[in-house]
C-alpha atoms as an extended CHARMM CRD file, in Angstrom:
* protein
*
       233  EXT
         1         1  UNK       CA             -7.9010000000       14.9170000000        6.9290000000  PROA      1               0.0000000000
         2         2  UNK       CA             -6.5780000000       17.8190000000        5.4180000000  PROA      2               0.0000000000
         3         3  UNK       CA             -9.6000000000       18.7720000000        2.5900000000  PROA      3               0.0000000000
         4         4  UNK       CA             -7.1470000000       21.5320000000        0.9480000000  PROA      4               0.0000000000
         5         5  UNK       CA             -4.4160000000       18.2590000000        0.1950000000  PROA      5               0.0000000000
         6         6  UNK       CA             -4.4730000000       17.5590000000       -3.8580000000  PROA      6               0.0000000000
         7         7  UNK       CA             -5.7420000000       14.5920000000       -4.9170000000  PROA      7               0.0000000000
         8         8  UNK       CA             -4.0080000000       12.5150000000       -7.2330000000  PROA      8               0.0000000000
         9         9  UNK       CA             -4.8860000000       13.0850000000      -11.2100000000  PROA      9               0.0000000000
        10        10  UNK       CA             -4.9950000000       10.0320000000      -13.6820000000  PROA      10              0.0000000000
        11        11  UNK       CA             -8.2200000000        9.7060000000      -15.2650000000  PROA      11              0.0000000000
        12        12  UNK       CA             -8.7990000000       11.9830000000      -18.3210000000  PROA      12              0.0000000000
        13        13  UNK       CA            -11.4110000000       15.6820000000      -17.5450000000  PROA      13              0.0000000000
        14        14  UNK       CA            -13.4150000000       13.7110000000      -20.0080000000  PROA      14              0.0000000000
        15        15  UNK       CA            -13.7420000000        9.9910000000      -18.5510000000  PROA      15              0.0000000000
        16        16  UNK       CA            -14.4890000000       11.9250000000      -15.4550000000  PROA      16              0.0000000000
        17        17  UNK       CA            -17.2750000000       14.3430000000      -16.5410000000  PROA      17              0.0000000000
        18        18  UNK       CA            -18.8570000000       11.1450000000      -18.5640000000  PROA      18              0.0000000000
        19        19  UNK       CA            -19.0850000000        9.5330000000      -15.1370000000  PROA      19              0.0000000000
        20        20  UNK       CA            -20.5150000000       12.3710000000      -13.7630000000  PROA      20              0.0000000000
        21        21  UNK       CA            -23.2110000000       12.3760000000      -16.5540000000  PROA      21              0.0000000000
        22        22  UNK       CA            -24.0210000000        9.4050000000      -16.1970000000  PROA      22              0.0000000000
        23        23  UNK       CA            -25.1350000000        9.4410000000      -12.6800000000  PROA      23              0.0000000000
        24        24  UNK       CA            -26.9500000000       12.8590000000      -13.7510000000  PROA      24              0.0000000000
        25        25  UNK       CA            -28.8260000000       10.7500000000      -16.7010000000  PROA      25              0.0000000000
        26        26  UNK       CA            -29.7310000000        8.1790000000      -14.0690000000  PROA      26              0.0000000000
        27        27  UNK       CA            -32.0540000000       10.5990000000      -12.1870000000  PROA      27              0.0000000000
        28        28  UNK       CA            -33.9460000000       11.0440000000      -14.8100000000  PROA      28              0.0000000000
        29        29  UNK       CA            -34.7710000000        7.2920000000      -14.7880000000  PROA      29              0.0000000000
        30        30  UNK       CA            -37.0220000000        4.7110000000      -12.9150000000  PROA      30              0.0000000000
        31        31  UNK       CA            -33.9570000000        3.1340000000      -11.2910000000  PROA      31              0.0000000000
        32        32  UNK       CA            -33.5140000000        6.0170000000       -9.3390000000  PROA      32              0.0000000000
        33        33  UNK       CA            -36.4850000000        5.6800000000       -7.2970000000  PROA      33              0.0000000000
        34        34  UNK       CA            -35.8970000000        1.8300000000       -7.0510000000  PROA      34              0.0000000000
        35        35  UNK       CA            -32.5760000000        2.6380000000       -5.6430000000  PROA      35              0.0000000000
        36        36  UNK       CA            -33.6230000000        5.3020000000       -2.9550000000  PROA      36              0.0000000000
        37        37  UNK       CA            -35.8950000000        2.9230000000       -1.7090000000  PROA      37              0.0000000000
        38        38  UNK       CA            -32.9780000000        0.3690000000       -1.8260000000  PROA      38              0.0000000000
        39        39  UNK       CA            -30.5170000000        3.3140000000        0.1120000000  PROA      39              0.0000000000
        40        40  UNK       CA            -33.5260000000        4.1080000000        2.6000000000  PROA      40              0.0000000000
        41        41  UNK       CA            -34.3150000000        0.1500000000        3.9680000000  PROA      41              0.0000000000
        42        42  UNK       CA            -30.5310000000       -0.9380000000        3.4590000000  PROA      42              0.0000000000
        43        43  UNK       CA            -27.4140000000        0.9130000000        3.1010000000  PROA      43              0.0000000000
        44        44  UNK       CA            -25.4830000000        3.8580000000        4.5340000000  PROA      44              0.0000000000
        45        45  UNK       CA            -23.5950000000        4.4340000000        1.4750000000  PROA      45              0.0000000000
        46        46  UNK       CA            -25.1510000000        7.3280000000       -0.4750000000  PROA      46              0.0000000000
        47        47  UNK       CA            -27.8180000000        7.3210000000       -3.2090000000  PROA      47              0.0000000000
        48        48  UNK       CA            -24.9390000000        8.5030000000       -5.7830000000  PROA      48              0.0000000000
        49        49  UNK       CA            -22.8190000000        5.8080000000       -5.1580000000  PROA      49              0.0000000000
        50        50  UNK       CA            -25.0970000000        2.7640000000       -5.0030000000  PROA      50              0.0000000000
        51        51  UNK       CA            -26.3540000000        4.0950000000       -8.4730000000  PROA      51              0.0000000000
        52        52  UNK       CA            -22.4580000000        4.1630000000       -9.6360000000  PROA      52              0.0000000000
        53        53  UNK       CA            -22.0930000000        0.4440000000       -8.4590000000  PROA      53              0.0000000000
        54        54  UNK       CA            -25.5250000000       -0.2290000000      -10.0300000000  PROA      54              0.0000000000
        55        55  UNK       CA            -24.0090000000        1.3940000000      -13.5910000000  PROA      55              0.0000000000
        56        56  UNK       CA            -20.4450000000       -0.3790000000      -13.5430000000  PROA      56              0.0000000000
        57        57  UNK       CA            -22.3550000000       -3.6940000000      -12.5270000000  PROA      57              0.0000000000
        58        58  UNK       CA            -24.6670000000       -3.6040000000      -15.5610000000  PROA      58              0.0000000000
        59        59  UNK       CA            -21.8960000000       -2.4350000000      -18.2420000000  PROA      59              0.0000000000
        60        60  UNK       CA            -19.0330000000       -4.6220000000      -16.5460000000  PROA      60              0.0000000000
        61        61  UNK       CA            -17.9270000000       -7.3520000000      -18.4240000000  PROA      61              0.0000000000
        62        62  UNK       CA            -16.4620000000       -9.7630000000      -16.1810000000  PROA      62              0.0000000000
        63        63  UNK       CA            -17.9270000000      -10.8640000000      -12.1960000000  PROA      63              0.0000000000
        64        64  UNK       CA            -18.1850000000       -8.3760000000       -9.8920000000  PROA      64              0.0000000000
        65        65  UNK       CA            -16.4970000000       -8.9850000000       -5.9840000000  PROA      65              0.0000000000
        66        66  UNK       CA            -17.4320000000       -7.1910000000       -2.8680000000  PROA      66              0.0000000000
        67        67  UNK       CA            -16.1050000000       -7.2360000000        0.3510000000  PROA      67              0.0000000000
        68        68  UNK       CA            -17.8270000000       -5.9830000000        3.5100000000  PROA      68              0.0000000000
        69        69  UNK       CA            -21.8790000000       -6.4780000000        2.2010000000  PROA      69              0.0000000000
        70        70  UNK       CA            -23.1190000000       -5.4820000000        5.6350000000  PROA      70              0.0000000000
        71        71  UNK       CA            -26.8800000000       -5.9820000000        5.1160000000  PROA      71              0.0000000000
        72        72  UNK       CA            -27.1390000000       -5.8770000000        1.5890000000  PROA      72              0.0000000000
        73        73  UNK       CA            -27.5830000000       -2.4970000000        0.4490000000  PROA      73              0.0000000000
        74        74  UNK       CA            -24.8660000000       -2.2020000000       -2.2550000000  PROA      74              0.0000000000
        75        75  UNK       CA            -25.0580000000       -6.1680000000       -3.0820000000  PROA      75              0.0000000000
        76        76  UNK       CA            -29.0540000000       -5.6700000000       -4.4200000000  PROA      76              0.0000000000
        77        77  UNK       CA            -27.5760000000       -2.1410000000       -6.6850000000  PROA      77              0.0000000000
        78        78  UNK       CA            -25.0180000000       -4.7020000000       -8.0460000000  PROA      78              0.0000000000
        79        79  UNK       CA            -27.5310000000       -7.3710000000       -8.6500000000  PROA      79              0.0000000000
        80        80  UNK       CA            -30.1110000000       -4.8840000000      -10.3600000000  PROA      80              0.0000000000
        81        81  UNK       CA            -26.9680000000       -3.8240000000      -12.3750000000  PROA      81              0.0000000000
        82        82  UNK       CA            -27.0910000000       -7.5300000000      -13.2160000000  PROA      82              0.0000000000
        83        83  UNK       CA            -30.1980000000       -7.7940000000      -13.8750000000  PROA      83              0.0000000000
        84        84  UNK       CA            -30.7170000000       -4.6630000000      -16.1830000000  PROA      84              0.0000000000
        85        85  UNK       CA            -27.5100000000       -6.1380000000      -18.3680000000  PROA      85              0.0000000000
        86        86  UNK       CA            -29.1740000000       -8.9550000000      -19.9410000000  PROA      86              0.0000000000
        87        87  UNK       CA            -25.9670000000      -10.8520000000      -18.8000000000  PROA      87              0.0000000000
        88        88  UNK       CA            -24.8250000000      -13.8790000000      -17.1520000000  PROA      88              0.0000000000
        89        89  UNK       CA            -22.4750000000      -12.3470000000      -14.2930000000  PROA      89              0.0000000000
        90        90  UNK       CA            -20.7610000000      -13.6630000000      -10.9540000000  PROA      90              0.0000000000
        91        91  UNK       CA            -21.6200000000      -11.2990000000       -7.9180000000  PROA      91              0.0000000000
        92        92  UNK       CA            -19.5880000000      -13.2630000000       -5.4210000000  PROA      92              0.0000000000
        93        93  UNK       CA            -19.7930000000      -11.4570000000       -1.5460000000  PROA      93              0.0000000000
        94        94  UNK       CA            -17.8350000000      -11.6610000000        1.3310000000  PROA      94              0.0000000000
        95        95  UNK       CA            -19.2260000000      -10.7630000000        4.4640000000  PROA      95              0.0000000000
        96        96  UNK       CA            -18.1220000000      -11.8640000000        8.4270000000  PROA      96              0.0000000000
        97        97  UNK       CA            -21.1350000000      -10.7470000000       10.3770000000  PROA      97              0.0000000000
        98        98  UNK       CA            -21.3390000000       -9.7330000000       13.8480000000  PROA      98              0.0000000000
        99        99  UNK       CA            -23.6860000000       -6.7580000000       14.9120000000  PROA      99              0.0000000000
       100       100  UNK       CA            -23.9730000000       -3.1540000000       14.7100000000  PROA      100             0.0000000000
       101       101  UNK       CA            -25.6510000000       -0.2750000000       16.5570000000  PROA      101             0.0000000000
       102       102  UNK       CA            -27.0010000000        2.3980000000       14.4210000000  PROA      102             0.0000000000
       103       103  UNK       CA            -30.3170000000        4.6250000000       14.3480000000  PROA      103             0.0000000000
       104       104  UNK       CA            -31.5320000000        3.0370000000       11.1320000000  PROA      104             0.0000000000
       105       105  UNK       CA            -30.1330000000        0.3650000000       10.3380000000  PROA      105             0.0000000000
       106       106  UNK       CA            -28.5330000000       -1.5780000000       13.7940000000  PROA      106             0.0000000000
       107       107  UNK       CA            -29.0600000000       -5.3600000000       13.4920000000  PROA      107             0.0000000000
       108       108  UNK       CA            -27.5400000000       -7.9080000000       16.0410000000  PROA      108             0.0000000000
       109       109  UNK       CA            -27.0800000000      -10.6500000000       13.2550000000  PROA      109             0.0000000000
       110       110  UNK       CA            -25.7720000000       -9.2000000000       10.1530000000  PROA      110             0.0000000000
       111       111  UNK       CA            -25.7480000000      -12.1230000000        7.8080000000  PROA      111             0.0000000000
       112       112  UNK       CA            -29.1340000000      -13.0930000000        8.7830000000  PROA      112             0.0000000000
       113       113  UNK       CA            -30.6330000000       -9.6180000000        7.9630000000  PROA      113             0.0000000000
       114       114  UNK       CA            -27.9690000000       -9.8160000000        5.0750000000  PROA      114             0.0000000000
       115       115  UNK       CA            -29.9010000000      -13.1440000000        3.8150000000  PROA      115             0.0000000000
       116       116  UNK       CA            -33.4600000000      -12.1920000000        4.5000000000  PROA      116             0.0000000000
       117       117  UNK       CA            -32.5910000000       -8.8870000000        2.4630000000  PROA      117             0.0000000000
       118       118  UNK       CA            -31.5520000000      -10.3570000000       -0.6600000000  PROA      118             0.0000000000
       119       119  UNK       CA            -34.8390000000      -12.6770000000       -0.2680000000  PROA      119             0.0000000000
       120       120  UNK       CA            -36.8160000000       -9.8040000000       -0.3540000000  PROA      120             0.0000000000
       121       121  UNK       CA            -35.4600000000       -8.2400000000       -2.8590000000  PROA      121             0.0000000000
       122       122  UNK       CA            -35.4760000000      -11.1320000000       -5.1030000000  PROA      122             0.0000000000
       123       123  UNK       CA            -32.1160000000      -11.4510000000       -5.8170000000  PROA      123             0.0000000000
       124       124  UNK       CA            -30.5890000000      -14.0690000000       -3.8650000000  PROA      124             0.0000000000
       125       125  UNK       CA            -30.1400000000      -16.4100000000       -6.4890000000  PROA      125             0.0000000000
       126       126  UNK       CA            -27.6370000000      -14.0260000000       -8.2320000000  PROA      126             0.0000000000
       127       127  UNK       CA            -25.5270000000      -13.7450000000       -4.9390000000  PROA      127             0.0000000000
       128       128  UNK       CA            -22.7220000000      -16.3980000000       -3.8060000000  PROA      128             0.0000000000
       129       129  UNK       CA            -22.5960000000      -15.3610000000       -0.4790000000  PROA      129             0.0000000000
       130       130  UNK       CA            -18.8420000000      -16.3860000000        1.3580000000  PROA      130             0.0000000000
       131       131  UNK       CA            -19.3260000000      -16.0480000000        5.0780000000  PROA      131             0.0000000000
       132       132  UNK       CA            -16.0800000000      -15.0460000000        6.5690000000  PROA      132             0.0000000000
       133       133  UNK       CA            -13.1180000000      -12.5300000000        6.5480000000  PROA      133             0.0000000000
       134       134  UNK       CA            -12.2080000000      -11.3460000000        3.7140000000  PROA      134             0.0000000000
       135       135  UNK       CA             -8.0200000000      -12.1280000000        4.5120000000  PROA      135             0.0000000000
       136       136  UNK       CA             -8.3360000000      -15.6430000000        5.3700000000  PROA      136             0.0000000000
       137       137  UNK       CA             -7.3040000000      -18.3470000000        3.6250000000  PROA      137             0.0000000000
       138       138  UNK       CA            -10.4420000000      -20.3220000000        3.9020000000  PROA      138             0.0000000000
       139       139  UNK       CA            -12.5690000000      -17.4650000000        2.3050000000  PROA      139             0.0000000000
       140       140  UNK       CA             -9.2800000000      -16.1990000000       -0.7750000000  PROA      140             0.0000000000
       141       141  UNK       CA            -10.0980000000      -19.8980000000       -1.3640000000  PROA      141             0.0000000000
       142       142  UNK       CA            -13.7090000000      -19.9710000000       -2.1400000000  PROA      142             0.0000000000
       143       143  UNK       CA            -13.6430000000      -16.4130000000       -3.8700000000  PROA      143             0.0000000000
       144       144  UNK       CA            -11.2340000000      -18.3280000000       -6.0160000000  PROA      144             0.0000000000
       145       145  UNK       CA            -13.4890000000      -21.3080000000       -6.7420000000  PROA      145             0.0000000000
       146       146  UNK       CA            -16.4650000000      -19.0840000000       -7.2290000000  PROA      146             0.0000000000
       147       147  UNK       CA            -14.3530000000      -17.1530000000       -9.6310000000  PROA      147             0.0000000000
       148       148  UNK       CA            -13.1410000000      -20.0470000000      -11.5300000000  PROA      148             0.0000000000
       149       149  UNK       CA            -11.3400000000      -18.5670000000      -14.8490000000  PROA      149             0.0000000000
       150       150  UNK       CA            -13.4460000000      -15.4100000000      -14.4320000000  PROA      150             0.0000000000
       151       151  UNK       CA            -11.6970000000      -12.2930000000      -13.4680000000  PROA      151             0.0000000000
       152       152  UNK       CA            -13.4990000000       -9.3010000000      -11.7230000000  PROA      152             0.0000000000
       153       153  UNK       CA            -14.7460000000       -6.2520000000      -13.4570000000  PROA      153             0.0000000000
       154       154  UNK       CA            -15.8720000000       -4.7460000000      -10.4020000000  PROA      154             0.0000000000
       155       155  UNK       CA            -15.0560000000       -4.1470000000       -7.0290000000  PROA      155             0.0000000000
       156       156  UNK       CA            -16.9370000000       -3.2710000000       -4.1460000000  PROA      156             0.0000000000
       157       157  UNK       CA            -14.9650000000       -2.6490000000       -1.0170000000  PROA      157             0.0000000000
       158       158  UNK       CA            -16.3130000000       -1.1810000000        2.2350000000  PROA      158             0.0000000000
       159       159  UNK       CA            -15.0240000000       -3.2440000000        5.4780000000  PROA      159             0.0000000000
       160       160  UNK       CA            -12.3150000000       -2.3460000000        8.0070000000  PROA      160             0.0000000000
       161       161  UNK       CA             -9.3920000000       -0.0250000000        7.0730000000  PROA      161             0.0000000000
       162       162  UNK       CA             -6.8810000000       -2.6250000000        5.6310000000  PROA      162             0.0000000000
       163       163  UNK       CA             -7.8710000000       -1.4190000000        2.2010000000  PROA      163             0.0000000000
       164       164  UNK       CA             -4.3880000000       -2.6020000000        0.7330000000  PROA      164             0.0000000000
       165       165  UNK       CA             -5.0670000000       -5.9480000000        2.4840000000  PROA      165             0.0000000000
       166       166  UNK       CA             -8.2060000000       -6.7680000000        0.6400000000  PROA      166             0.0000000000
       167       167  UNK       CA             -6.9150000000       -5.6040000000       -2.9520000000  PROA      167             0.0000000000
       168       168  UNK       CA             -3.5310000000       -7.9660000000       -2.5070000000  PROA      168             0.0000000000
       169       169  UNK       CA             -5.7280000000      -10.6360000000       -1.8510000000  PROA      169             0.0000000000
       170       170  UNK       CA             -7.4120000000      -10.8070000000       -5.1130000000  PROA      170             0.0000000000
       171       171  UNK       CA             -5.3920000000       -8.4640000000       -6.9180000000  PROA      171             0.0000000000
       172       172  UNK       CA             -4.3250000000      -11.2570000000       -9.5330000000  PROA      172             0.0000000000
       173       173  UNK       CA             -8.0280000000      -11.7050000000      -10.8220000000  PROA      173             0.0000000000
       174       174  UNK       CA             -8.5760000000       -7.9780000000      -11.2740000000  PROA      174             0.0000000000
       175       175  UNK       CA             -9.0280000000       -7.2460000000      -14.7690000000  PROA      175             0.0000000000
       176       176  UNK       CA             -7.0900000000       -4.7080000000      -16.5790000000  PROA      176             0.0000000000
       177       177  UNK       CA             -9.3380000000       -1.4210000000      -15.8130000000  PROA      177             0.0000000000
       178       178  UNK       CA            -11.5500000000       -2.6600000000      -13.3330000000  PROA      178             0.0000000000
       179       179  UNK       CA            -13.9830000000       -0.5490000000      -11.6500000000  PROA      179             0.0000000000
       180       180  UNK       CA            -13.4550000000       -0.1380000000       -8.2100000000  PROA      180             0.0000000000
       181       181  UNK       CA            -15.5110000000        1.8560000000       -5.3850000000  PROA      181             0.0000000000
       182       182  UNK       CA            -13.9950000000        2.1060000000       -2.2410000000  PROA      182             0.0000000000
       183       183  UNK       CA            -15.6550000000        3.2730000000        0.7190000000  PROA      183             0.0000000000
       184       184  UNK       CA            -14.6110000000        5.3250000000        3.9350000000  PROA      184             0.0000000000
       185       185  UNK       CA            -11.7470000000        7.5590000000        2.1040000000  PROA      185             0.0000000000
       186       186  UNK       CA            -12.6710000000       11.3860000000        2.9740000000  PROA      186             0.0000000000
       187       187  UNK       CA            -14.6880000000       12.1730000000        6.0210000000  PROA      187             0.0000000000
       188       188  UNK       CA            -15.0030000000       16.2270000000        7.6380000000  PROA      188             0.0000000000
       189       189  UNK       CA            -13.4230000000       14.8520000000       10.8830000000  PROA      189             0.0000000000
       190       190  UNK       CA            -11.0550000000       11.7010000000        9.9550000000  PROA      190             0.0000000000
       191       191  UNK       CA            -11.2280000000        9.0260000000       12.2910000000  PROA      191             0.0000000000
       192       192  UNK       CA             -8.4520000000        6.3850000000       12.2480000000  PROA      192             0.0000000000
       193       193  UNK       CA            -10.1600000000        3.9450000000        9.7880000000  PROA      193             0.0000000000
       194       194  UNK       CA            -10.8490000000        7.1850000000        6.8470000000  PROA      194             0.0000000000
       195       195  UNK       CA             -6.9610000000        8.0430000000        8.0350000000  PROA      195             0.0000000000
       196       196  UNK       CA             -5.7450000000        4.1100000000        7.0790000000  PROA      196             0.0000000000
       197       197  UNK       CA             -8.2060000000        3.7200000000        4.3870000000  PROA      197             0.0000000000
       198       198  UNK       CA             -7.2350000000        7.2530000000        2.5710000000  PROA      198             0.0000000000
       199       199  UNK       CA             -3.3970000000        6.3320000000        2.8890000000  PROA      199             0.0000000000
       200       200  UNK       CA             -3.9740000000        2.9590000000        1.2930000000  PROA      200             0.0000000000
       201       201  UNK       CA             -5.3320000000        4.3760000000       -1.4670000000  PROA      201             0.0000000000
       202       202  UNK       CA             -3.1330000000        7.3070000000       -2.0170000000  PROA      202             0.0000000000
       203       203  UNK       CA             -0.5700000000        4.7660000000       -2.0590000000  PROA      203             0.0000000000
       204       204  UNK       CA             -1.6560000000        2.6740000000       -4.4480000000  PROA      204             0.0000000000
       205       205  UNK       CA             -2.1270000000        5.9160000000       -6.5870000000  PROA      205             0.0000000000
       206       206  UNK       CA              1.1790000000        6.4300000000       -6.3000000000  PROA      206             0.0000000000
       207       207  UNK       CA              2.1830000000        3.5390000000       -7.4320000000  PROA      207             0.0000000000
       208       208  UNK       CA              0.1940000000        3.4630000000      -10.1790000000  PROA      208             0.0000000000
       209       209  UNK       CA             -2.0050000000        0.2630000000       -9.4300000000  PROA      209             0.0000000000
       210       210  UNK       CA             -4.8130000000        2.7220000000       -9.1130000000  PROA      210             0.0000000000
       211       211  UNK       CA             -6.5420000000        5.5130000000      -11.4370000000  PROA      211             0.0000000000
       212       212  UNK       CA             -8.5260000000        7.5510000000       -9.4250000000  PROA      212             0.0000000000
       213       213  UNK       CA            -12.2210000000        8.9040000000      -10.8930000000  PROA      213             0.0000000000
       214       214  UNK       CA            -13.7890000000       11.1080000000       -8.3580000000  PROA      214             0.0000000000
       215       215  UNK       CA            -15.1490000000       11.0790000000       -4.8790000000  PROA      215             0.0000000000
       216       216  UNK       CA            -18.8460000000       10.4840000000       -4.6470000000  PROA      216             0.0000000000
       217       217  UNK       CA            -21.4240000000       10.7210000000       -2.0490000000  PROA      217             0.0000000000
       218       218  UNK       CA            -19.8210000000       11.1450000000        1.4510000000  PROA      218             0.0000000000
       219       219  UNK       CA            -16.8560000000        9.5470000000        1.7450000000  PROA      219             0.0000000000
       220       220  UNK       CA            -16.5200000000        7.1800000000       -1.5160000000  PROA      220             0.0000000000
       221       221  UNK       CA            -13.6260000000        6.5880000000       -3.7440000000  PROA      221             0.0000000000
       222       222  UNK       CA            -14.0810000000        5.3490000000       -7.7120000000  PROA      222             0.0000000000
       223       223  UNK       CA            -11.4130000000        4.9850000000      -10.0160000000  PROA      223             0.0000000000
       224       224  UNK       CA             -9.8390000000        1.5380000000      -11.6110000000  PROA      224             0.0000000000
       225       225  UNK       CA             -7.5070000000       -0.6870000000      -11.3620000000  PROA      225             0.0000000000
       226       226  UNK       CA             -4.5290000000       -0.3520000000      -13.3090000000  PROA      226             0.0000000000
       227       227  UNK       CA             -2.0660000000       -2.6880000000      -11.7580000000  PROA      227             0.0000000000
       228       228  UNK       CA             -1.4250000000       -5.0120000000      -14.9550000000  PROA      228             0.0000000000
       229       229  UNK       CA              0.8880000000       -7.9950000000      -13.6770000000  PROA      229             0.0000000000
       230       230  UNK       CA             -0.3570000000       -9.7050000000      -10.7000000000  PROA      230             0.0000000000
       231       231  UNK       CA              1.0570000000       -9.8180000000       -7.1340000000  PROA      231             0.0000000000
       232       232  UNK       CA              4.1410000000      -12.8370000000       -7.1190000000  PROA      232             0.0000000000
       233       233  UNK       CA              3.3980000000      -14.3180000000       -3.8700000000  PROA      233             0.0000000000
C-alpha cells in the first residue's frame, strides 16, 4: 500500500465534513458508550465505524444487507440503528462460519457465538440470519426472498477479498445512493486481502458505481453506491 497514492474524489467537502460531524455529535451521546461496550465484547472493526453503520442504519430508508457478520459486532450497531429509527427495516445477514484464532475474540464456532450474541443483545428477532457464502446460488437466493420488493439502503461488507464479487451479486437491489462500508481497504503493511480488497474498490471508483466518503477507523471504506442500472446477467 502506497499511503502517499490519491484517493479518488466524488463526494462533495461538505457531505464529507457532515459525516464527520456526525460521528463527532455521536460522542457526545449515550449510544456511544452502548457501542464501546458493543466494540469491546464483539467486533474488531473500530468504535468510529460501528457508530457510522449504527447512523446510516437508523436514517436508511430501505433494508440494510451485510455480508461477513463474524460474531455479531456490526449486525447489533445495525440493529440499534434499527431500533433508534422508529422503523420497520430488513437487516438480512450472511455469514459461513468456521473458526478463528484471535486474542479477544477467537471462537471455534462462529455462527453459534454469532447466534448466542444477538440473544444477548436482544436483537435477534430483527436479524434474518442466511448461513452460507455469500456467492452461492443457494444463499443470492434467500437474500432475494428475504428482500422481496425491498431494495437495500445499506451495506455492510467485511468477508474475504472478492469485494467486487459480493457487490455484483446484489448489485441490482442496491438503491440509488446507498450507504456502503467496506472493510479491509488501507492497512500500514498491505497484506494480499487489503491489496484485492483496495483494487476492487478503486475500480469501482473508477467506474463510477462508487462515491467514495472517507476512510474511518483502521482500515474502513464509506461512500455510496452510485451504479444506477443494474448488472444484465
Amino acid at each position: 500500500m502506497n499511503p502517499t497514492k490519491p484517493i479518488a474524489r466524488a463526494a462533495s467537502d461538505k457531505e464529507c465534513l457532515d459525516l464527520m460531524h456526525s460521528l463527532m455529535a455521536y460522542r457526545h451521546e449515550a449510544i456511544h458508550s452502548e457501542l464501546m461496550k458493543i466494540r469491546d465484547n464483539y467486533s474488531m472493526l473500530h468504535l468510529d465505524v460501528l457508530i457510522l453503520i449504527y447512523h446510516f442504519a437508523k436514517f436508511c430508508s430501505d433494508a440494510i444487507l451485510e455480508i461477513g457478520a463474524f460474531v455479531g459486532g456490526a449486525t447489533i450497531a445495525a440493529a440499534f440503528g434499527v431500533r433508534d429509527s422508529g422503523q420497520r427495516k430488513k437487516l438480512i445477514v450472511i455469514e459461513p462460519g468456521g473458526s478463528v484464532k484471535h486474542k479477544r475474540l477467537g471462537t471455534r464456532n462462529i455462527l453459534r457465538d454469532l447466534e448466542r450474541n444477538l440473544a444477548r443483545e436482544h436483537v435477534a428477532n430483527m436479524v434474518t440470519l442466511i448461513k452460507g457464502q455469500s456467492f452461492r446460488p443457494e444463499t443470492i437466493s434467500a437474500v432475494r426472498q428475504g428482500l422481496g420488493s425491498d431494495q437495500v439502503g445499506l451495506l455492510i461488507l467485511d468477508a474475504d477479498a472478492a469485494k467486487r464479487r459480493d457487490i455484483d451479486c446484489y448489485r441490482d437491489k442496491f438503491a440509488e445512493g446507498c450507504w456502503m462500508v467496506i472493510d479491509d481497504i488501507y492497512g500500514a503493511n498491505a497484506n494480499e486481502k487489503i491489496t484485492l480488497s483496495r483494487a476492487d474498490v478503486d475500480a469501482l471508483v473508477k467506474e463510477g458505481l462508487l462515491e467514495p466518503l472517507g476512510f474511518y477507523g483502521w482500515s474502513t471504506w464509506v461512500g455510496r453506491w452510485c451504479g444506477g442500472q443494474p448488472l444484465q446477467r
